[in-house]
C-alpha positions as CSV (number, residue, x, y, z in Angstrom):
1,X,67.8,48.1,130.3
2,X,67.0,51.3,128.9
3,X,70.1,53.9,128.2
4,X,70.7,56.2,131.5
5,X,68.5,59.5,131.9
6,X,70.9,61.8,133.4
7,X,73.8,62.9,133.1
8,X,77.1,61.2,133.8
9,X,77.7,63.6,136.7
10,X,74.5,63.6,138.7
11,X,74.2,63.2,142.1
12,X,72.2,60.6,144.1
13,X,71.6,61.3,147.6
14,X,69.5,61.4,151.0
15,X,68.7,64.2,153.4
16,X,68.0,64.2,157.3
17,X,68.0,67.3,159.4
18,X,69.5,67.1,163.0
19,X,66.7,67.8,165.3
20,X,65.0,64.8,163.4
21,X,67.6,62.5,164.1
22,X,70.8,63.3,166.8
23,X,69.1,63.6,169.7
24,X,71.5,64.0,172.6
25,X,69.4,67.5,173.1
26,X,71.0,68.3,176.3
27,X,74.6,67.1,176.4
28,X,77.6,68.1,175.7
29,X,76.9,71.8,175.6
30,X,74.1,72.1,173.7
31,X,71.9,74.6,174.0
32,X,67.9,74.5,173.7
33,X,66.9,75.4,170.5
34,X,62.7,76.7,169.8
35,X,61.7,72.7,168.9
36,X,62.7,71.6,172.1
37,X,60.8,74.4,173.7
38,X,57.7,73.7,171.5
39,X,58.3,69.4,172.2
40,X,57.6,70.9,176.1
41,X,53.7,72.3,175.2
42,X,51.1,69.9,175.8
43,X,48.5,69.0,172.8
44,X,51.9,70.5,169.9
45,X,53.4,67.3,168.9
46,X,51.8,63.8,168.9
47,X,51.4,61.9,171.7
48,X,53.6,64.8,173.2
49,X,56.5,63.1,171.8
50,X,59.9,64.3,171.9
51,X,63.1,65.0,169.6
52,X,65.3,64.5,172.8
53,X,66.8,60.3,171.7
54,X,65.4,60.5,168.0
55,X,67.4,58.3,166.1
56,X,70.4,58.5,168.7
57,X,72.5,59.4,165.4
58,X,74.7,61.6,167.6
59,X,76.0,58.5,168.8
60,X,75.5,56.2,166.2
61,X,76.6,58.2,163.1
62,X,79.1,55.9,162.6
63,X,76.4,52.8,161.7
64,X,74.0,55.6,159.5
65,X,76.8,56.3,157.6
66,X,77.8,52.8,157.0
67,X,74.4,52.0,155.8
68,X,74.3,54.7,153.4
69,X,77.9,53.5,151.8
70,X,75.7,50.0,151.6
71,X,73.3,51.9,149.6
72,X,75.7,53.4,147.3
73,X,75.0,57.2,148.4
74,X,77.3,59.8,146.3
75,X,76.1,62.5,149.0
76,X,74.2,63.2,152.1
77,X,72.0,66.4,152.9
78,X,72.4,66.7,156.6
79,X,71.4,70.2,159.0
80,X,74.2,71.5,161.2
81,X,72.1,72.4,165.1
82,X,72.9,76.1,165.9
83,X,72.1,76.1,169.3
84,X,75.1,72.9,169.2
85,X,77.7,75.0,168.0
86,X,76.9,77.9,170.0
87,X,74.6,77.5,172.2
88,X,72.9,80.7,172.8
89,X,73.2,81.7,169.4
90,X,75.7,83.9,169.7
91,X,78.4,84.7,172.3
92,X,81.0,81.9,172.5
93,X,81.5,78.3,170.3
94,X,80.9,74.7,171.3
95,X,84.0,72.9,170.6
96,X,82.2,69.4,171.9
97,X,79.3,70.5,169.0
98,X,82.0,71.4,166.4
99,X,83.9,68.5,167.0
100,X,80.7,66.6,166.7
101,X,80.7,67.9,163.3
102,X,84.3,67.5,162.3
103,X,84.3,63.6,163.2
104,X,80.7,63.4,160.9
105,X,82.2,65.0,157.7
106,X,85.7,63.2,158.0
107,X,83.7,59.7,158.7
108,X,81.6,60.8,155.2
109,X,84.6,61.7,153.4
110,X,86.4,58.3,154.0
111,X,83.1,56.4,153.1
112,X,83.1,58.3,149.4
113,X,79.9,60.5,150.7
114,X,79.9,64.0,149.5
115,X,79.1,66.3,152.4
116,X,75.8,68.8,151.4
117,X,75.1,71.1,154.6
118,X,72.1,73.1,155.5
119,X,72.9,75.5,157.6
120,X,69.5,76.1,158.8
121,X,66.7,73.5,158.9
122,X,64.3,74.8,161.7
123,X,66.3,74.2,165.3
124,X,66.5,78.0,166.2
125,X,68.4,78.8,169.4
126,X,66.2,79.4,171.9
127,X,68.0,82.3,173.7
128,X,67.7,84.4,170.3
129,X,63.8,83.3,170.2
130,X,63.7,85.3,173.7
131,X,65.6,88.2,171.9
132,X,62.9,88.6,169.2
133,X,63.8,85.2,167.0
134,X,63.4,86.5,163.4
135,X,61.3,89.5,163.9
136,X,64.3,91.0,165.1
137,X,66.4,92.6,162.8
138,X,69.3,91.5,164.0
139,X,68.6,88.1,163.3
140,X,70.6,88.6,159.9
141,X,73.5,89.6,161.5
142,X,73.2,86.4,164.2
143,X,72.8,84.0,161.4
144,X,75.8,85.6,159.3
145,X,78.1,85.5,161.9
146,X,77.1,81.6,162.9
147,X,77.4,81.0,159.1
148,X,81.0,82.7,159.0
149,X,82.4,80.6,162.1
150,X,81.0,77.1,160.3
151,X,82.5,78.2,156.9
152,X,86.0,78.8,159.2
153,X,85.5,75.4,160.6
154,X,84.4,73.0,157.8
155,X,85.2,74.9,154.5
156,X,88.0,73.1,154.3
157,X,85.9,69.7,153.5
158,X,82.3,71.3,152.7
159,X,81.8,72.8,149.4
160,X,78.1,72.4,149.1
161,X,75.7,74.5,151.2
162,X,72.4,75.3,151.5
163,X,71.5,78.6,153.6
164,X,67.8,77.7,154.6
165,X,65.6,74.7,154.4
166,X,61.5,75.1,154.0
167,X,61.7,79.1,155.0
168,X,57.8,79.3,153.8
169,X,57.1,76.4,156.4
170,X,59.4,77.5,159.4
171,X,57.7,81.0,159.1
172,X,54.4,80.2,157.7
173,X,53.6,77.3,160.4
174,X,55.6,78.8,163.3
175,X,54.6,82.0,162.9
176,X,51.5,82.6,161.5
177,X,49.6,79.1,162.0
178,X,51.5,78.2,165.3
179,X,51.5,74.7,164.7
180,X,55.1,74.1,164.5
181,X,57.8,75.8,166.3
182,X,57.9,78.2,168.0
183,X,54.6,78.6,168.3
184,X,53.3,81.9,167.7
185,X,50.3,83.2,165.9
186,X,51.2,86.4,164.9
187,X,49.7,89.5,163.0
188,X,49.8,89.2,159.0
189,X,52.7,92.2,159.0
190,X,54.8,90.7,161.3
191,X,54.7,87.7,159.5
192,X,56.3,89.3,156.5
193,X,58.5,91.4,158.6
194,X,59.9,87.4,159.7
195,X,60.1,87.0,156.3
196,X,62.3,89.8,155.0
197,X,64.5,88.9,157.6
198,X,65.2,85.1,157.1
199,X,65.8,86.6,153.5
200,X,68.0,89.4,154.5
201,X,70.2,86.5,156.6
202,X,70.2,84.5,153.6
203,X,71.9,87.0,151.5
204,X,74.2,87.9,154.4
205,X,74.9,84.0,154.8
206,X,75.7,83.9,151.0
207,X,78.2,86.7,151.4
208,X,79.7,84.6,154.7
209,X,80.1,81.6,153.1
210,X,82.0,83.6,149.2
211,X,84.4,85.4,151.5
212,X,85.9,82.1,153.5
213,X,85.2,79.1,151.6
214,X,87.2,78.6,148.2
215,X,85.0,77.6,145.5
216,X,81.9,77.5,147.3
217,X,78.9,75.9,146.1
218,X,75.6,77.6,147.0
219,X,72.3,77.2,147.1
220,X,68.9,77.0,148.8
221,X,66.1,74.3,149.6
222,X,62.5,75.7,149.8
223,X,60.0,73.6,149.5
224,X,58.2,74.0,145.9
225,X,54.4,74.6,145.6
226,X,54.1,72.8,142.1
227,X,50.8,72.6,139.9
228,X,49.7,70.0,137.8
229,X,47.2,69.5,134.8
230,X,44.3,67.1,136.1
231,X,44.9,63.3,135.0
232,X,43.4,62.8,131.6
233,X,44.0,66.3,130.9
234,X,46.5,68.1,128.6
235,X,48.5,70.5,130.5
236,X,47.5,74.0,130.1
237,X,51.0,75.4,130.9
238,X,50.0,79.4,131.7
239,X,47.4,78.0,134.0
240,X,50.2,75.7,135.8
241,X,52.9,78.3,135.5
242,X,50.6,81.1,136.9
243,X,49.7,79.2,139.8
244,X,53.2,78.3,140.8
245,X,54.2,81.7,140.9
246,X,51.2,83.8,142.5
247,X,51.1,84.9,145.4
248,X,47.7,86.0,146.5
249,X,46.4,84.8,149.8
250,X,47.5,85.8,153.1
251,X,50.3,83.1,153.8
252,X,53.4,82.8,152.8
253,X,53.4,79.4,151.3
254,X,54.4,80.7,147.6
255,X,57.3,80.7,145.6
256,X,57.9,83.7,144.3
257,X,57.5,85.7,147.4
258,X,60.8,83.9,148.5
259,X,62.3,83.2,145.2
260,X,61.6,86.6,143.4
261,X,64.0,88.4,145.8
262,X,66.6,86.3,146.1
263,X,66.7,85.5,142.2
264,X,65.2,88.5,140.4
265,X,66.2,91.1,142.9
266,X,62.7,92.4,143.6
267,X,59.4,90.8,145.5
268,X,57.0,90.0,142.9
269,X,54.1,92.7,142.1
270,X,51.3,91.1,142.6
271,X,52.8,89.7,146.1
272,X,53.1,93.2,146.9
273,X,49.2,94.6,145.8
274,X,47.9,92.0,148.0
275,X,50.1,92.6,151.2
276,X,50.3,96.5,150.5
277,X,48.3,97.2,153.9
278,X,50.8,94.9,155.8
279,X,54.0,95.4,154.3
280,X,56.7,95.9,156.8
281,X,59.2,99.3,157.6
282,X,61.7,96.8,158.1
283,X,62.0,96.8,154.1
284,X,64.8,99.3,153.2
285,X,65.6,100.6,150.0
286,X,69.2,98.6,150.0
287,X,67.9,95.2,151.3
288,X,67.3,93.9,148.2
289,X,70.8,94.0,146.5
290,X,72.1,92.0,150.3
291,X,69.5,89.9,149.3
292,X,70.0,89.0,146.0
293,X,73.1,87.2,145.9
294,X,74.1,84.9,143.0
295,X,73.3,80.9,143.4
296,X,74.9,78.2,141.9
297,X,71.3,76.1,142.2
298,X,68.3,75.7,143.1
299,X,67.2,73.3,145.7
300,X,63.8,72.0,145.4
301,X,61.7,70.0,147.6
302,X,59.0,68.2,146.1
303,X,56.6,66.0,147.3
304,X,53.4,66.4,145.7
305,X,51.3,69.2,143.8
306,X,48.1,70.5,143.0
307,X,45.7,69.6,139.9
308,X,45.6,72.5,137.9
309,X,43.7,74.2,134.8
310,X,42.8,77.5,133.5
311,X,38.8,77.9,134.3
312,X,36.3,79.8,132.6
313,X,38.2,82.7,133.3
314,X,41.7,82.0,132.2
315,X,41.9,81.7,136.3
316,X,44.0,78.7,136.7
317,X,41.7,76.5,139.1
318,X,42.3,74.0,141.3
319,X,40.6,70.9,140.6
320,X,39.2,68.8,143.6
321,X,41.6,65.1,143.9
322,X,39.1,62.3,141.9
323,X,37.2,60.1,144.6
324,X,40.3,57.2,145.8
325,X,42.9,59.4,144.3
326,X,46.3,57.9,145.8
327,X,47.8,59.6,149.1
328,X,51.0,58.8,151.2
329,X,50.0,58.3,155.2
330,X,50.5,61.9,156.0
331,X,47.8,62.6,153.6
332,X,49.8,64.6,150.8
333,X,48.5,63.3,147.1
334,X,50.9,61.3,145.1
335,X,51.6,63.3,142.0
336,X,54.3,62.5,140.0
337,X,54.5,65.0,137.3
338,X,55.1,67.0,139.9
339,X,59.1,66.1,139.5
340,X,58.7,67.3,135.8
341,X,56.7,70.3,136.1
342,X,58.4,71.6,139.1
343,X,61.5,71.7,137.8
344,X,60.8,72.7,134.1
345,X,58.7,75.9,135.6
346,X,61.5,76.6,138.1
347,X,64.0,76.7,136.0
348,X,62.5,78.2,133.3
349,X,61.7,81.4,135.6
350,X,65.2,81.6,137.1
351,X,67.8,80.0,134.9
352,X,69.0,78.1,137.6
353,X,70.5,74.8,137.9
354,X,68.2,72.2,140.0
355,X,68.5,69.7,142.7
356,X,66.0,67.9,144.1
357,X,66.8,68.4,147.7
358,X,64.1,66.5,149.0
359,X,61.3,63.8,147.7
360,X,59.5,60.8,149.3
361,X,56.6,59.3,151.4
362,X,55.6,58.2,154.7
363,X,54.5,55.2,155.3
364,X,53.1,53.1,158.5
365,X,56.1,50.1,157.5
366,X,57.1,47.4,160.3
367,X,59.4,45.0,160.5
368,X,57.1,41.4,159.3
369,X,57.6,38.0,160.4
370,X,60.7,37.2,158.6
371,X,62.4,40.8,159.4
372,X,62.3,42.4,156.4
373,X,60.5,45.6,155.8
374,X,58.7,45.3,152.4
375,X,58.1,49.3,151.6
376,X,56.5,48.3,148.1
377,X,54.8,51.6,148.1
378,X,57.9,53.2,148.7
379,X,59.6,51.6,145.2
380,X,56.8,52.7,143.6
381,X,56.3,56.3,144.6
382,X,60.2,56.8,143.5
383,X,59.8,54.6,140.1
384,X,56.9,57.2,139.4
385,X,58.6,60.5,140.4
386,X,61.8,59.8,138.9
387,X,60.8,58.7,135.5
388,X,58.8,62.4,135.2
389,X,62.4,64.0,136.8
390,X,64.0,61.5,133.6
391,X,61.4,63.1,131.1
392,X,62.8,66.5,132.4
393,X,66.4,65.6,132.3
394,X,66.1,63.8,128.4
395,X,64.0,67.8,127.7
396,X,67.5,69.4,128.7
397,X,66.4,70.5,132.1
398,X,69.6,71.2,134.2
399,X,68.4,68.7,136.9
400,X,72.4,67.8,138.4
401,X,70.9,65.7,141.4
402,X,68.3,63.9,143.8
403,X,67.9,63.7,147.4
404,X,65.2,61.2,148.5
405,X,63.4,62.1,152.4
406,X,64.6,60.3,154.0
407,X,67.8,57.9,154.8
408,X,66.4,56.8,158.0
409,X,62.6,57.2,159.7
410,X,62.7,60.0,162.2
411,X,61.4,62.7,164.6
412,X,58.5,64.3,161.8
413,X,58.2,67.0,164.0
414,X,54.9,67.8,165.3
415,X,53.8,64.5,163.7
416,X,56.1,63.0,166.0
417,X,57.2,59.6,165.1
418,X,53.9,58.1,163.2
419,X,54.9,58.7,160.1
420,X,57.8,56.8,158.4
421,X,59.9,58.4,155.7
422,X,63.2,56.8,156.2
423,X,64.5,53.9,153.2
424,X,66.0,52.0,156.9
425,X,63.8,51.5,159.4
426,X,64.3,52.6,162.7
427,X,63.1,50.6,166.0
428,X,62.8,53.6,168.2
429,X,62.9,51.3,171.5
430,X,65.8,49.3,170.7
431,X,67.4,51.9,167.7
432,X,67.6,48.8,165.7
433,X,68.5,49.8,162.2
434,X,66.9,47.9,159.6
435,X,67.3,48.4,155.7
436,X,63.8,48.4,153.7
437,X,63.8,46.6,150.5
438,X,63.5,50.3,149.2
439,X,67.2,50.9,150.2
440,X,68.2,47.5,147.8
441,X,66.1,49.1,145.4
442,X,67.2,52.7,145.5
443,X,70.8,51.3,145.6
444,X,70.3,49.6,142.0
445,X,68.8,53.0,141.5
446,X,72.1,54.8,141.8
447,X,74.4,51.9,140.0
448,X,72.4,52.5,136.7
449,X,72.3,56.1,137.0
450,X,68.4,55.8,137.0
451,X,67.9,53.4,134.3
452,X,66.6,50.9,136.0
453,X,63.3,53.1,136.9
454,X,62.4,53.2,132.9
């Protein structure tokens, strides 16, 4: 077996997010949150299915956890649920949702699993949506002060964080598409005025979670929008660098729009030619240094990429995907490079340290006749992604970790439950939890520190 690619200290993981997988969505105190608002509108999610049961992990975290100490986890990238903790947002604390929390850590921690918390992944309190959500300005101040009370609660045992998970989707497709929660479908400048606020809370979150938790470790998880040269092609690196980092059309699915100002302290220039007409008065002159507050890392979540290379023009150009080119079952291509290039461009443009906060595939996997679930794709797709993550950790790349999406199938939000992520199988009727032969495989995985995919 070939010598390990990374480094003695990385971290091997897998991430869930709580409205995918607690359910118990109107129990003990919990208040509604925007997704189970937008579960309630006929024609949003399929088969109008619900996050209410999910995975039932509320009540069974004890058996998820157990099953990722069988697969040799280091660390496990869960969402805390505002609208548990406090249920209107603001006003007063949950203790039956913090003590939900307390148990899950202290259950991690005496199974060897290293806590890594988002604090926001998409479950927005409801009563603050009805208060202007995130084109409020206030919303800053609402998420600082919910960050603040979870850092007082579970700093003591947390040292990872992540402010924001996917803040180019949560805005992008609940805002300006309206195809994911909450819903709305709103004008191009209030769009970005959603958008200099989720940043303006992430900064103030950043500051929350410095002033009360010793030794804090800090980061955020967008989801990357990564290039790639065509196969059979060499890789024209301005082409794929100047793609990743443009930001041109009228939708915030870019990089740098998000990145820029939290990183670099400004929005990028060409960003703000092509929004001049719709850029917000909510932008004030000082926002940018709240912004901008150092990171330890940068999360990444990667799951596939465009084929990319510089046209007659020097334009980089997207190339159309080759007749039978491979794609997962929610239709995203399967790229691999995209775990090399990624990566290398990030962290070439900001210096920082990178995790892979999320990667995998969905699959249509069932139980067969003799009970196993043989996810063969699955081993695959990761073999393939992590040997290009290997080729950027053997270049020097900082690359300290890898989360695969996901531990256990779940609620894909308005995808409802077709589409399987999870390396244990979930029998939503019966919550049956079944290991795939990806979670054997992703365990020998960890115990060579990634040799074994070379």
């Amino acid at each position: 077996m070939a010598a390990a690619p990374f480094p003695d200290d990385f971290v091997w993981g897998a991430a869930t997010a709580a409205y995918q997988i607690e359910g118990a969505a109107a129990i003990d105190g919990k208040g509604p949150s925007t997704w189970d608002m937008f579960c309630t509108k006929p024609g949003k999610v399929w088969l109008g299915q619900t996050g209410d049961v999910a995975c039932d992990h509320y009540h069974r975290y004890h058996q998820d956890i157990e099953l990722m100490r069988d697969m040799g986890l280091m660390a496990y990238r869960f969402s805390l649920a505002w609208p548990r903790l406090i249920p209107d947002g603001t006003g007063p604390d949950n203790p039956q949702g913090f003590a939900f929390y307390d148990r899950l850590i202290d259950v991690l921690l005496e199974a060897g699993i290293a806590p890594y918390v988002t604090l926001f992944h998409w479950d927005y309190p409801l009563a603050l949506y009805h208060r202007g959500g995130w084109l409020n300005r206030d919303s800053a101040a609402w998420f600082a002060d919910y960050v603040m009370r979870v850092a007082q609660r579970f700093g003591d045992r947390v040292k990872h964080w992540m402010t924001f998970n996917e803040p180019q989707v949560f805005i992008d497709a609940g805002h300006r598409e309206g195809r994911h929660a909450p819903g709305d479908q709103l004008r191009f400048s209030e769009v970005l005025r959603a958008c200099h606020h989720v940043l303006l809370a992430h900064g103030k979150a950043v500051q929350a979670l410095r002033s009360t938790v010793k030794n804090s470790i800090v980061g955020i998880a967008p989801v990357v929008v990564c290039a790639v040269p065509p196969p059979g092609e060499p890789a024209d690196i301005e082409a794929l660098r100047r793609r990743t980092f443009e930001t041109k059309e009228q939708n915030l699915r870019t990089n740098a729009w998000w990145l820029d100002p939290m990183l670099l302290g400004h929005y990028p220039e060409d960003g703000l030619r092509s929004f001049a007409q719709e850029l917000p008065a909510a932008m004030r002159s000082d926002d940018l240094s709240t912004i901008a507050q150092p990171l330890d890392f940068l999360g990444a979540n990667i799951y596939s990429a465009d084929l990319v290379r510089a046209g007659a023009d020097g334009e980089p150009e997207v190339v159309p995907l080759p007749v039978g080119f491979p794609r997962t079952a929610i239709d995203w291509p399967v790229t691999p490079e995209a775990l090399y290039y990624g990566p290398r461009l990030l962290h070439e443009r900001y210096g920082l340290p990178i995790i892979i906060t999320e990667n995998g595939l969905s699959t249509r996997d069932q139980p067969g006749l003799d009970g196993r679930v043989h996810d063969t794709s699955r081993i695959d797709f990761i073999t393939r992604y992590l040997r290009e993550l290997a080729r950027a950790s053997r270049e020097g790349l900082p690359i300290k970790g890898y989360f695969h999406w996901s531990s256990i199938d779940n609620f894909e939000w308005a995808h409802g439950y077709k589409h399987r992520f999870g390396l244990v199988h979930v029998d939503y009727a019966t919550q049956r939890r079944t290991p795939k032969e990806s979670a054997a495989y992703y365990r020998n995985v960890i115990a060579t520190n990634g040799a074994i995919v070379l």
